[in-house]
C-alpha positions as CSV (number, residue, x, y, z in Angstrom):
1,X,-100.3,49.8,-49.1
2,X,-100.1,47.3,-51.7
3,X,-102.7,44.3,-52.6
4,X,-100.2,41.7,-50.8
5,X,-99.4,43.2,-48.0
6,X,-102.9,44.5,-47.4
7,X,-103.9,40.8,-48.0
8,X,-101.0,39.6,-45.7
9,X,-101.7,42.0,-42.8
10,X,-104.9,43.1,-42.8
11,X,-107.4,40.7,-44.5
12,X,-106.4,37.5,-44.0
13,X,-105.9,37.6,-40.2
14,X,-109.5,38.8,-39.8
15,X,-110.3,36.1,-42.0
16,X,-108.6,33.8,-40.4
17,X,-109.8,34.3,-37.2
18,X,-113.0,34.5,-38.3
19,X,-113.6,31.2,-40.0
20,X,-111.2,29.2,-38.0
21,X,-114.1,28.1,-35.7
22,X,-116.4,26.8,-38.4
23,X,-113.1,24.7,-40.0
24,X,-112.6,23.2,-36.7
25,X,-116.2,22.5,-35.9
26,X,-116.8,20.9,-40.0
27,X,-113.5,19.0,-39.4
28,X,-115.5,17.6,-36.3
29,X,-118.1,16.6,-37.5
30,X,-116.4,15.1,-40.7
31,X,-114.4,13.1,-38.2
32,X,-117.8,11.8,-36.4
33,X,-119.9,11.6,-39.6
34,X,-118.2,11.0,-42.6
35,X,-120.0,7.6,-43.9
36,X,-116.6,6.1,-45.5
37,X,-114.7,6.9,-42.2
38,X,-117.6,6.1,-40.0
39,X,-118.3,2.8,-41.2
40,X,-114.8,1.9,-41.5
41,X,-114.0,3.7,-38.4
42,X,-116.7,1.6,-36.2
43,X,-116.5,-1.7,-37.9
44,X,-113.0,-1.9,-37.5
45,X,-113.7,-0.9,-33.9
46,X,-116.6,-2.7,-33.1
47,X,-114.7,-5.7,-34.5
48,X,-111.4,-5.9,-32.7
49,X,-114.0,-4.9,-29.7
50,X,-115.7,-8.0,-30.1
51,X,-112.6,-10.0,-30.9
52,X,-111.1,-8.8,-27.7
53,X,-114.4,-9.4,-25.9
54,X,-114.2,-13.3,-27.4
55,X,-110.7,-13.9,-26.3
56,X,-110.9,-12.7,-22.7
57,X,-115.2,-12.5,-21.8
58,X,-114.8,-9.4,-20.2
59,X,-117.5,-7.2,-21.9
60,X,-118.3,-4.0,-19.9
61,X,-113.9,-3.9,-20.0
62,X,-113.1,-4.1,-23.8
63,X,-116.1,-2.1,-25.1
64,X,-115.4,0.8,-22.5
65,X,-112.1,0.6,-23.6
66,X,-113.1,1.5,-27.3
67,X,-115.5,4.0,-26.2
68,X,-113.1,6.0,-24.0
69,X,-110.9,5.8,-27.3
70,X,-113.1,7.3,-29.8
71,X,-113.7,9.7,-27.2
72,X,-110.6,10.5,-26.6
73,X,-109.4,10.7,-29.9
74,X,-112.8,12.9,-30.6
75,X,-112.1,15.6,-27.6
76,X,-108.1,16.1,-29.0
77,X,-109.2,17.2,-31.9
78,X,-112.0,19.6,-30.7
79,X,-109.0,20.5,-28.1
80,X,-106.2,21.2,-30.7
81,X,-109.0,23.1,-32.7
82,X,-109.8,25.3,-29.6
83,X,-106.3,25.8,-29.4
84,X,-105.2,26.8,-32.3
85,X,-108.7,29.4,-32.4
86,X,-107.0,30.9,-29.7
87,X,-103.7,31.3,-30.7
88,X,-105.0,32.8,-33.7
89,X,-107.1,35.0,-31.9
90,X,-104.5,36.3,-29.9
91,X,-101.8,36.7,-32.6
92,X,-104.4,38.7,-34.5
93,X,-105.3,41.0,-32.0
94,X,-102.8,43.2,-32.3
């Protein structure tokens, strides 16, 4: 077998599957915590939060708006992650 194909077919599947859950989870957490995008991220959304709030006095409404949001947005990409781990895994279980 030569150094490709063993590459294509047998090492980089395992190594795929294998480090595909620690590349979703870091692209997580880089989504939650990275201090550009956070601070961005929140101020822009606090801000049109607040702006909202000012215009219509409906607190409890606009900010649990936002924070279904980020939540949402946050649980898609741990979904599409998950999914993707498991397509992998079962691709390269064969």
């Amino acid at each position: 077998m030569s150094y490709v194909r063993a590459m294509r077919s047998v090492i980089l599947p395992q190594g795929v599957r294998n480090a595909l859950p620690s590349v979703v989870n870091h692209t997580v957490l880089l989504f939650k915590n990275t201090s550009l995008a956070m601070v961005i991220g929140v101020a822009d959304l606090t801000y049109v939060t607040r702006d909202i709030e000012n215009q219509t006095f409906r607190t409890f409404e606009s900010y649990l708006v936002a924070t279904v949001g980020y939540l949402f947005f946050s649980l898609l990409l741990m979904g599409l992650g998950a999914l993707l781990a498991r397509r992998f895994q079962r691709v390269y279980a064969r």
